[in-house]
C-alpha positions as CSV (number, residue, x, y, z in Angstrom):
1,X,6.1,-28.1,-9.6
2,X,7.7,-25.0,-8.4
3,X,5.9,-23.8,-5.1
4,X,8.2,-20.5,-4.7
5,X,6.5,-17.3,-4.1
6,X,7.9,-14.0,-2.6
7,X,6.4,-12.2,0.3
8,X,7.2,-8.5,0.1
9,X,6.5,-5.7,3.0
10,X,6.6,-2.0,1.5
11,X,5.2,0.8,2.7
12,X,2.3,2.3,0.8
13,X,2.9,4.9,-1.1
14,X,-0.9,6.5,-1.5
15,X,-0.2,6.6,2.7
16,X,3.4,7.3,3.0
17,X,2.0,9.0,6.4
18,X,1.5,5.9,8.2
19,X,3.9,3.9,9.2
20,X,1.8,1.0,8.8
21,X,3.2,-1.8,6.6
22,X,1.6,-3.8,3.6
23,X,2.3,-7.3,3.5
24,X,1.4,-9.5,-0.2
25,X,2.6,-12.8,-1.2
26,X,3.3,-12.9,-5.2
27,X,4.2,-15.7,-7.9
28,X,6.9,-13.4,-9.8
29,X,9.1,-10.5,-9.5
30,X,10.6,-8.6,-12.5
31,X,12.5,-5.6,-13.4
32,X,9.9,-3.2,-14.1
33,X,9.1,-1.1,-17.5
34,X,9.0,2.1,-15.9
35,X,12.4,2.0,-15.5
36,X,15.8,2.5,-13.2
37,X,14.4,2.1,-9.5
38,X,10.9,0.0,-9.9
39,X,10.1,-4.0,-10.1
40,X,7.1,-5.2,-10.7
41,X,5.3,-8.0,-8.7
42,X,2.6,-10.2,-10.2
43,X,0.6,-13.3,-9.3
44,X,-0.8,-12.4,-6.2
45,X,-1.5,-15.2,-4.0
46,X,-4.3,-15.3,-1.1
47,X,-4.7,-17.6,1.5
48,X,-7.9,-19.6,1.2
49,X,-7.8,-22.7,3.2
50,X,-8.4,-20.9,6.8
51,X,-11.7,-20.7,8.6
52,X,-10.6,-17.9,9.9
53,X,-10.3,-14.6,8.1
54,X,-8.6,-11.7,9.3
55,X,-10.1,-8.4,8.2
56,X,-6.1,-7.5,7.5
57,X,-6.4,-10.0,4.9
58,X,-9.6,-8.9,3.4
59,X,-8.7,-5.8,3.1
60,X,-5.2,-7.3,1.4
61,X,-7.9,-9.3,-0.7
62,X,-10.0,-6.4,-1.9
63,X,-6.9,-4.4,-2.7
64,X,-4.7,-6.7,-5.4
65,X,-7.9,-8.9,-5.9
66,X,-8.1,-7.7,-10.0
67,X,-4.6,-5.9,-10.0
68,X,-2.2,-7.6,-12.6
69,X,0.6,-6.0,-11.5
70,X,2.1,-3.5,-9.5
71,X,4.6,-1.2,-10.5
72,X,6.8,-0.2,-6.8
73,X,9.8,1.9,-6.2
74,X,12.3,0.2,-4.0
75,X,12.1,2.9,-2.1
76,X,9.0,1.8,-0.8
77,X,10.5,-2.0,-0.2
78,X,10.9,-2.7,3.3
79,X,11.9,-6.4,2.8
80,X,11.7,-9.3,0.3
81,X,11.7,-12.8,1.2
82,X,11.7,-15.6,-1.1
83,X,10.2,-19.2,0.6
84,X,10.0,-22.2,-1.2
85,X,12.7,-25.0,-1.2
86,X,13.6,-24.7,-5.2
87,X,13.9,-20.9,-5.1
88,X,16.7,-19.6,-7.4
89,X,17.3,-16.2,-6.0
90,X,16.1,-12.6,-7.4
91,X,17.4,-11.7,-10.9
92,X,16.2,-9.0,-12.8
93,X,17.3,-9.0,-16.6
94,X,17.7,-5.9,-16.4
95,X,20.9,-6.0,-13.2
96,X,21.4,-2.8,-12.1
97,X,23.9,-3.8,-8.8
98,X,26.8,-2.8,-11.1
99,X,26.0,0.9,-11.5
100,X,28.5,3.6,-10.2
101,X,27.4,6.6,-9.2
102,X,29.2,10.1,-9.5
103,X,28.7,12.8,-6.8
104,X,29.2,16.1,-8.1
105,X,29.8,18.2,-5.1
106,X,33.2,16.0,-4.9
């Protein structure tokens, strides 16, 4: 059994105003089908076992509750962490590390 999940901290983009953070633990990152410069996180995963309930976390809850997945620039990503002790590391299929970009004004 593979208990790895992710916890990612972006900033949201409906509220790029704030400088208030979003926190959300997922299952699975990918390279995302929109393209160059988005992943896409899925399995959202919400504490349950607490007595206590922050309304942080509610509101966390209400938000990804019935989302599938969600399509983020990296712009947006403040961090990534992976936890588990048989994580692998972040691959995409799709690496784009390798890229070289050309500056026109030079």
């Amino acid at each position: 059994m593979n208990d790895t999940y992710f916890i990612v901290t972006y900033r949201d983009p409906e509220n790029l105003k704030e400088l208030e953070s979003i926190t959300v633990k997922v299952k699975d990152i990918r390279d995302s089908s929109l393209g160059l410069g988005f992943i896409s996180m899925s399995g959202f995963i919400f504490e349950s076992k607490s007595l206590i309930v922050s309304p942080n976390d509610e509101k966390i809850r209400a938000k990804f509750e019935h989302i599938k997945s969600l399509h983020l620039s990296i712009h947006h990503i403040i961090s990534i962490e992976e936890v588990g002790m048989e994580h692998d590391g972040l691959r995409f299929k799709k690496d784009k590390s390798n890229l070289l970009m050309l500056n026109p004004e030079q």
